[in-house]
N, C-alpha and C positions, 0 to 999 in steps of 0.2 A: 725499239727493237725488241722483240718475242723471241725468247730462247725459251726453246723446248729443253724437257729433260733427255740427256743422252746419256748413253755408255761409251766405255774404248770401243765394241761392237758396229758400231756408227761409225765409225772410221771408214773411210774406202781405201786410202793408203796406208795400208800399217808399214810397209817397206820404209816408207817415207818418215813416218810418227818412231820409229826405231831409231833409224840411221839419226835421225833430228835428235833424239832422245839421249841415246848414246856418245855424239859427238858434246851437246850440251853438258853431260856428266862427266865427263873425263876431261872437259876444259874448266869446270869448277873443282874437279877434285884435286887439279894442277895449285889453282890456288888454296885449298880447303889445307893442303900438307900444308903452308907454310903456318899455320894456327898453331896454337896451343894442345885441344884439343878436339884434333880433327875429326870430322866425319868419318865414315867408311865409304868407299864406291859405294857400294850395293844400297847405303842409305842416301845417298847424292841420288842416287838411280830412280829409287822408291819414288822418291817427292820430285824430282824436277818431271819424271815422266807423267808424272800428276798432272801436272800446271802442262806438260806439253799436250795431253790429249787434248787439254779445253780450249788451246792455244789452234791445233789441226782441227777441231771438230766448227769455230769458227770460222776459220778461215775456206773448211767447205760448205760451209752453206750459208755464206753470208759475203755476194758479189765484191760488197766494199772495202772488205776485210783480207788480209793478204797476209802471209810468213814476214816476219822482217828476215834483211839478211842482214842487219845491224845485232850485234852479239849482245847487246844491253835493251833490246827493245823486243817486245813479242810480236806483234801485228802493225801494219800500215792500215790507216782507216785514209780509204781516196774520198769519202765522201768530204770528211774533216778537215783531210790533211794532215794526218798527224799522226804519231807514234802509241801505240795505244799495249798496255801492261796488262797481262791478264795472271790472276793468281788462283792457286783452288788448293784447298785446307779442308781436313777432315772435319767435322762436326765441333770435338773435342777441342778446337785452334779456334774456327768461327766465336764459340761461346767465350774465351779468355781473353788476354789483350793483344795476343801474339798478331792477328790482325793490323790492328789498329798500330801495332808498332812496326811493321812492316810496311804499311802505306805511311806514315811520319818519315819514316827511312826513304823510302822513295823519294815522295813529296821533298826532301830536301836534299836528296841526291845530288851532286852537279853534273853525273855524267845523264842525269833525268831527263829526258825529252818528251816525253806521255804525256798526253793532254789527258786523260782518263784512264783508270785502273776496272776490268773485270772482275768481278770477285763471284768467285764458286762456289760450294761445300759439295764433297763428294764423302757419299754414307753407303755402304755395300754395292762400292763400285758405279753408282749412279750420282752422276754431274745434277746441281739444279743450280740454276743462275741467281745470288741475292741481291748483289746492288754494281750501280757504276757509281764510282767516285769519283770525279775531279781531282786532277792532280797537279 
């Protein structure tokens, strides 16, 4: 599969990439208070709308690819059959290990169902696809 570079711009439904965005952030900020120390909204907001664009901009232009409405999964892949994670990380996160400890996390997740992980890097607001992982 060929992923072009995009932006949020690329988007045809932003109503949809919002309201998705927004419910997603306020359902992890629910969990996020019971932490130590917690996030803010607006930094829950930042980064899950990150991972959401990449998550809407597949799911438009790529027939086999679909929303999940599963709360722990990103994408339905019909070709595969399977549950498919897509993540995206500024530059600064790519290069450190923060990555690679986040797909470990997954990877041994139990509520994990993903047959494969997307992974992103997004640098002044432009998406470029670097790897699929096996998960």
């Amino acid at each position: 599969m060929k992923i072009d570079k995009f932006t949020i711009n690329d988007i045809i439904n932003k109503y949809l990439l919002e309201k998705d965005s927004n419910d997603e952030s306020y359902r992890i900020n629910e969990e996020e208070k019971k932490k130590e120390n917690p996030r803010t909204l607006e930094q829950i907001k930042f980064f899950y709308k990150m991972g959401k664009v990449a998550e809407h901009y597949l799911a438009q232009e790529f027939k086999h690819l679909s929303l999940s409405n599963n709360n722990y999964h990103d994408l339905w892949d019909s070709n595969e059959k399977c549950y498919v994670e897509v993540k995206a990380y500024s530059q600064k996160n790519i290069d450190n290990d923060l990555v690679k400890k986040h797909i470990n996390r997954i990877k041994n997740a139990k509520w994990n169902k993903s047959k494969y992980l997307l992974l992103f890097m997004v640098k002044n607001g432009i998406y470029e696809f670097i790897k699929r992982y096996d998960i």
